[in-house]
Each structure stands twice: as structure tokens, then as C-alpha cells.
N, C-alpha and C positions, 0 to 999 in steps of 0.2 A: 044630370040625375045625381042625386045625391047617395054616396055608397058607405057603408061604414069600413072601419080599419079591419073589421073580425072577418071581412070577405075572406083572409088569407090566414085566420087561423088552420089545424092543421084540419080537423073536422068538414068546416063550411068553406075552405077553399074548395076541395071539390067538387062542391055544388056549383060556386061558383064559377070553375071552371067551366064544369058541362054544360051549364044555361046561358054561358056565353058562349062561347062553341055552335049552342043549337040555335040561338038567336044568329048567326053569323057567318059566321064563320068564314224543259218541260215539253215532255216526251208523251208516245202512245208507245204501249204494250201490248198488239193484239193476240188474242188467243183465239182459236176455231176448232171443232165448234164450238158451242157453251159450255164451257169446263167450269161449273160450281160446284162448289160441296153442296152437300145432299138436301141441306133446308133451304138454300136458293136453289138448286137446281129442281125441286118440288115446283117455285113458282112460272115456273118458265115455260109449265103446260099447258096451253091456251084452254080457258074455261068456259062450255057454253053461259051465254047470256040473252037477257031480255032486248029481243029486238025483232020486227019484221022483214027486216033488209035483210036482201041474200047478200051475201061476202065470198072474194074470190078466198078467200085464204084457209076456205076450209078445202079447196080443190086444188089449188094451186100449194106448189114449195118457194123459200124462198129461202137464201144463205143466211145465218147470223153468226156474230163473234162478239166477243166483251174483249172489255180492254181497259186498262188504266192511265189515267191523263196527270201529271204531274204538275198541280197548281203549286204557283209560288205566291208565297204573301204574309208581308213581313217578317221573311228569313224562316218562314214553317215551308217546308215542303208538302204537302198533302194529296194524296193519292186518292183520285176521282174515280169511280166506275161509271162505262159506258157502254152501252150495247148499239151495234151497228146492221140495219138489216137491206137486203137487196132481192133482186127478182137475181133469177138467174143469168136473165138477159138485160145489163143494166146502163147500158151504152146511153150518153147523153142524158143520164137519168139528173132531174131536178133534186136538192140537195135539202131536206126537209130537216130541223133539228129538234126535236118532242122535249119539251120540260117539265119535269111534273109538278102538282099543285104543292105548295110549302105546307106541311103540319106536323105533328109528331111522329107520324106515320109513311109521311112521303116518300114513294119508291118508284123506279122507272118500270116495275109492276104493272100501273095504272095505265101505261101510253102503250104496253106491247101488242096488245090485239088489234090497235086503231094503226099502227104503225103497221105490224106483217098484211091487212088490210090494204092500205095502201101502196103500197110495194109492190104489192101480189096485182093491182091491177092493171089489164093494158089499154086504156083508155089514150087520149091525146098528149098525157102529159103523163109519164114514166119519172119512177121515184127512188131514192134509194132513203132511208131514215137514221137519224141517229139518236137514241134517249140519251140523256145524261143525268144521273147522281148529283142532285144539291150536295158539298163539302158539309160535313156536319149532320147527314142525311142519307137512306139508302144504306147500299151498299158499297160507299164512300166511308172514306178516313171520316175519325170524328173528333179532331183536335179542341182543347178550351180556348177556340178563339171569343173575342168580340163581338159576337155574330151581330151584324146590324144590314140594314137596307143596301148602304152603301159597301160592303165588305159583301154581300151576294153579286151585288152588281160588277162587282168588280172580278167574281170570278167568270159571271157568264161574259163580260167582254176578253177575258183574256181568253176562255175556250175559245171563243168564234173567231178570235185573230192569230191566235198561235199558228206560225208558219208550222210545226211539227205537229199539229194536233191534229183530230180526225174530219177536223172542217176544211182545212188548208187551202182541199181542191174543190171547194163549192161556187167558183167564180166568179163570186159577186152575184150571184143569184141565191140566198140564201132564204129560204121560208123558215119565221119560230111558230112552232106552235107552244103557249103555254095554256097553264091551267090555272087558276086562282091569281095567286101573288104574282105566281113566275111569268106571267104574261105582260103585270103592269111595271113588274121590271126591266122586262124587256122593252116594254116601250118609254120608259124612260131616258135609259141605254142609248136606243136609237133617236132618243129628240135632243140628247146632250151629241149626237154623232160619233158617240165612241163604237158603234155596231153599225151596220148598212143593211139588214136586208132588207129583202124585192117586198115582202109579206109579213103579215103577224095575225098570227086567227088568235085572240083569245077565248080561251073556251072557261065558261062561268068564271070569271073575270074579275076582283078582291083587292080591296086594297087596305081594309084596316083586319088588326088582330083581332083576337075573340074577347078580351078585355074593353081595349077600348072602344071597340066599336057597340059595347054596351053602357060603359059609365064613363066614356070620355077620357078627353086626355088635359083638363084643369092640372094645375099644380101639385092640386094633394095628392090627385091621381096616379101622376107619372110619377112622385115620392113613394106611393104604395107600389107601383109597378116595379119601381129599383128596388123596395126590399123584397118581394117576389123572387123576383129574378138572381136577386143574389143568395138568398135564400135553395134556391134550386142549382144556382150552381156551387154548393157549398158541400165539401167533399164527403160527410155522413146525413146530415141531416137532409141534404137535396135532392140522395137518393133515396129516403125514405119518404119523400114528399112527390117524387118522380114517380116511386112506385103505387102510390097510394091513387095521384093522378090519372097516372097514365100508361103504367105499366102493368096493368092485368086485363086479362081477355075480357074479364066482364066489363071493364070502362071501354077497350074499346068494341065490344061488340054494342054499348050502349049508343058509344059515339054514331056508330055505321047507320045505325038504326033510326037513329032519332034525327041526325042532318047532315050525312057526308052522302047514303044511300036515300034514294026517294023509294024504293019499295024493301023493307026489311026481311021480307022473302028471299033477296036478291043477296043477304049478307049471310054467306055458308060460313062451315067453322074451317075452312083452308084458308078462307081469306081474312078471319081471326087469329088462325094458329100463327101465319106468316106475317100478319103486322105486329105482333106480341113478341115475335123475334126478333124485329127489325128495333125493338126496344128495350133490348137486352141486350145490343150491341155497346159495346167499349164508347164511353161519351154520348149517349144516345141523347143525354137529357139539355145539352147545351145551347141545340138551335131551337127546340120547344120550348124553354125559358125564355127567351129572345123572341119569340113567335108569339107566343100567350101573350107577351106583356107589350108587343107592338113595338119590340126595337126592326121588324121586320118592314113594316111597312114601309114603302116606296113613298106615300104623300100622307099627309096630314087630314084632307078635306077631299068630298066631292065635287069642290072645284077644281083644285088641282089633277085630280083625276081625269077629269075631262078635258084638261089642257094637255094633257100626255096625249091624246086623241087630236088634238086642232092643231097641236104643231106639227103632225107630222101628215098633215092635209098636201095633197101634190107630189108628195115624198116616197110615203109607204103604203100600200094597201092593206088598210084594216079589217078584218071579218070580225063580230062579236059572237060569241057563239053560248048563248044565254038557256038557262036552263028553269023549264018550267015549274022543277017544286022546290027551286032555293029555297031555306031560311027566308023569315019575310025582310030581315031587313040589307041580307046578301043583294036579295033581286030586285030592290027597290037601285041597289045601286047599277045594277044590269041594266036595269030597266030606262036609268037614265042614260044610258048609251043609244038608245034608240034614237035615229034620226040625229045624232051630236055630228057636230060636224069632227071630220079626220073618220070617221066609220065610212067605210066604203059598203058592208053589209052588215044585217043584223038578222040573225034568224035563233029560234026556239028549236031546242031539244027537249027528250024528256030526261029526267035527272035531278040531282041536288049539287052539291058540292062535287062531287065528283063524277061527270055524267062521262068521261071517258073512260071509266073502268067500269061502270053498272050501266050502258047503254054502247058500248063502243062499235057496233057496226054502227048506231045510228050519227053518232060524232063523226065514224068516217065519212060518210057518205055526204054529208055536206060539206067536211073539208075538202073533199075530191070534188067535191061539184065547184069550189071558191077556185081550185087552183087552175080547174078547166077553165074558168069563167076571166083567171088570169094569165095564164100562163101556152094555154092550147094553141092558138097560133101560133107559140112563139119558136116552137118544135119542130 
């Protein structure tokens, strides 16, 4: 598709941002209980949502702690946040690690309902969860790295193998669940062998950025992409192009509305107020540059996307966990996950981009159904 240079004036970049977007889209510290200051400690309220499934977790308790992980990488030390939650009774519990979908907004926010869900229940197979903070993301350090496909990957295999870290004792039984990118990262991870686990549900499941995966990745492209990007990371100007983007309520209550949420009834203003924060964090604008302009992506093609699924046929069991009101050209990539081989299942939720924070009992409920479906004898 042929695009002009003026997409990234200061004006019509953000058009163009949003209509790609909607087209698309080393130690632990623990603390207990959840010791946040006041504007993360707001999110930590579990929020009713759209869904028919009853969930134990509005009757049942279950313990939680944050904590910080000390990634190392290229002489930065960088300080991860992670939240860990358990039933009270957690003996032999399967060792689940929740990652959440990559945007400008990404926070382990999104996975806490579907996780104390989990936990909370006493079915065959007994859980304990961990979220963890993208670096550059959240309520993680937000250093001016590099940020690229391989520089994420490289943190999520250090977490899951650090002998000090909060995975340690997961004993080779390890389930990821991710969201978007963070899924096909992970399954990358695991086809190069640097990660083992037993599972991987990806849930609405992503592999290119909001740019390219509207006007491509040609030569001129990825030249307009680098001045983009450098442009955002440029110490006045970047923020005033961050802000314009993506730092006011009304972009993102737009964003929520139009292809992150599938019912815009479902986007309250807490859940505005607290992504608007999470963009006024110190560095906020370095992994969204990187993100937008698709130095995030895992693969280039939806061929290779689906080879991340066939190599790890025999190896790993795959759930896809697809969402029926993506973007049309998100779900067309879901969509080819159906039947691919290395998919062990493939089932429909309701949702958009993000159907574990605007449907999360119903995401729980069939990750609990996958993990019975693997794991229930095995206890």
C-alpha cells in the first residue's frame, strides 16, 4: 500500500496512528501485602465486568505480594514489577506466569482478575500465578534502551530461568499465558529452547505493530518508521509528539473504544484515569515508539508466525485463545491459527484486543478448562 511521508507530520501522525491501532492492532524483593502508593494501589480493586460465568474469586480469598526483579542487560540494571497470587491452601499448586499484551498502555492491570480467578479455584488442578511488568512498561523501570523483539525476549527468558527470581520453583512445569505480542514471544523463546514450558495459551494472539501491519514494511517504510521512532525518542520534541499521541485521556479513551475494548460501555473513566498515568511515568514513551513502528515484532510474516506453532508440535501444548470482535485484520491472523498445526486447541471468546481485562471471567474459564484438559491427571 502506498503511504505518503506526511503520515508522520505532527498533525496527521495522529491519525495515523489511531487508524492503525484500530485496523490492528538479579534478585526478588518481595513486599505483602500490596504496598502501592495511592494511584496503583486504586487499581488493584477488582472491577465487576461483562461476563455470565460465576467466578470463585468473588467468594473465595486468596494471598498477594509485589515484588521487584532485577533484570540485567547490557550493564543497565532495571527494576521489574511483579505481582504473585496464591489460594491459601497452595500445596503442589501448578506454576502459571500471566504476561500482558505489549502497547502503550500495557500493565499487569489486565491479567489480575483472570489470575485471583484462577487461583481461587479448587478444581483438579490447584494454581498459584505470577503477572509480570514488560521493562519499559507498567509499573517497571523505564530506561532508554533499544527496545526491540529480541531485547523483550531476552528479558522474558532471563525471568523464567533466574535461579533467584520468582519462577525458580516452578519445576519444569511452567504454563505462560500471554496476550498479543507477549504470547508470540513467548513462543518463540520456547522454539529457539531458551524457555521449556509444559503450556502456552495465547490469548488474542499479534504479531505485527499498528504501522506495519497497515502500510507494510517496504524499504521507504521502515526509513519512515526510523524517523518516527527517533523522533519520539528525542528528548523535547518526542514528548511533545508522545503527548499529542498518546498521552491524553481522550486518545486513549478513543483507543479503548474503537479496538482494544469490544463494547465501549465496558471503558469506565478508572480505567482511563489509570492508563493516562501509566503514561506519565518517567520514560513512558520508549517502548510505544518501538511498538508503533514494529521494532517489536517477533516475525516479519504470517508465515513465520505459524511456524512458531509447528515447531513446537510434540513439545509444548498450545491453546489459541481468539477473540471474536478483533480488528478485522488482527483476527484474520487468529483466525489462521485454526486448525495450524502445533495448536493443540483453538476456542472463541468475546472481546477485542484485549479480552482478558473486558471479559476476564470468561478468558478464565477456558484457560481452567485447557489446564484441566492437561494437566488434571497429572495431580
Amino acid at each position: 500500500m502506498a503511504a505518503s511521508f506526511a503520515i508522520f507530520t505532527p498533525s496527521s501522525a495522529r491519525a495515523a496512528f489511531f487508524s492503525a491501532a484500530s485496523a490492528d492492532y538479579s534478585r526478588s524483593r518481595l513486599s505483602s501485602p500490596l504496598l502501592l502508593p495511592p494511584r496503583i494501589a486504586r487499581t488493584l480493586r477488582l472491577r465487576p465486568v461483562s461476563s455470565s460465568i460465576p467466578s470463585p474469586v468473588l467468594d473465595s480469598t486468596s494471598r498477594s505480594k509485589t515484588g521487584k526483579w532485577e533484570w540485567k542487560f547490557n550493564g543497565n540494571s532495571v527494576n521489574v514489577y511483579f505481582e504473585e497470587h496464591e489460594a491459601e491452601s497452595a500445596a503442589n499448586a501448578k506454576q502459571i506466569l500471566l504476561v500482558p499484551t505489549i502497547s502503550d498502555v500495557s500493565t499487569v492491570d489486565e491479567w489480575r482478575t483472570v489470575a485471583k480467578d484462577i487461583v481461587a479455584r479448587e478444581g483438579d488442578v490447584r494454581c498459584r500465578a505470577t503477572i509480570v511488568d514488560w521493562p519499559g512498561l507498567g509499573y517497571s523501570d523505564r530506561p532508554s534502551l533499544e527496545y526491540n523483539a529480541d531485547v523483550m525476549q531476552n528479558f522474558l527468558e532471563q525471568f523464567i530461568n533466574a535461579p533467584d527470581g520468582p519462577l525458580a520453583n516452578s519445576g519444569g512445569e511452567l504454563v505462560i499465558f500471554g496476550g498479543g505480542h507477549a504470547a508470540t514471544i513467548a513462543l518463540r523463546a520456547a522454539g529457539k529452547g531458551s524457555i521449556n514450558p509444559a503450556s502456552i495459551a495465547a490469548v488474542a494472539p499479534t504479531w505485527a505493530g499498528p504501522l506495519p501491519i497497515v502500510f507494510g514494511r517496504g524499504s521507504d517504510m521502515e526509513t519512515r518508521y526510523g524517523l518516527l521512532r527517533g523522533t519520539l525518542r528525542a528528548p523535547a520534541v518526542g514528548w511533545m509528539m508522545y503527548n499529542m499521541l498518546v498521552s491524553n485521556e481522550k486518545s486513549i479513551k478513543s483507543q479503548y473504544e474503537s479496538h482494544v475494548y469490544a463494547n465501549p460501555e465496558n471503558v469506565t473513566p478508572s480505567i482511563v484515569e489509570s492508563r493516562y498515568a501509566l503514561t506519565k511515568r518517567k520514560g513512558a514513551r520508549y517502548v510505544p515508539a518501538a511498538f508503533l513502528t514494529g521494532q517489536l515484532d517477533p516475525v516479519k510474516s504470517r508465515e513465520e508466525f505459524l511456524q512458531l506453532f509447528a515447531e513446537l508440535e510434540g513439545k509444548t501444548t498450545i491453546l489459541v485463545v481468539s477473540s471474536a470482535n478483533a480488528p478485522k485484520r488482527s483476527k484474520a491472523e487468529m483466525e489462521a491459527l485454526k486448525g495450524a498445526e502445533g495448536v493443540t486447541k483453538f476456542v472463541e471468546v468475546p472481546g477485542a484486543l484485549l479480552p482478558q481485562e473486558e471479559y476476564p471471567l470468561a478468558v478464565a474459564e477456558e484457560l481452567y478448562k485447557f489446564l484441566e484438559e492437561q494437566f488434571g491427571s497429572k495431580l
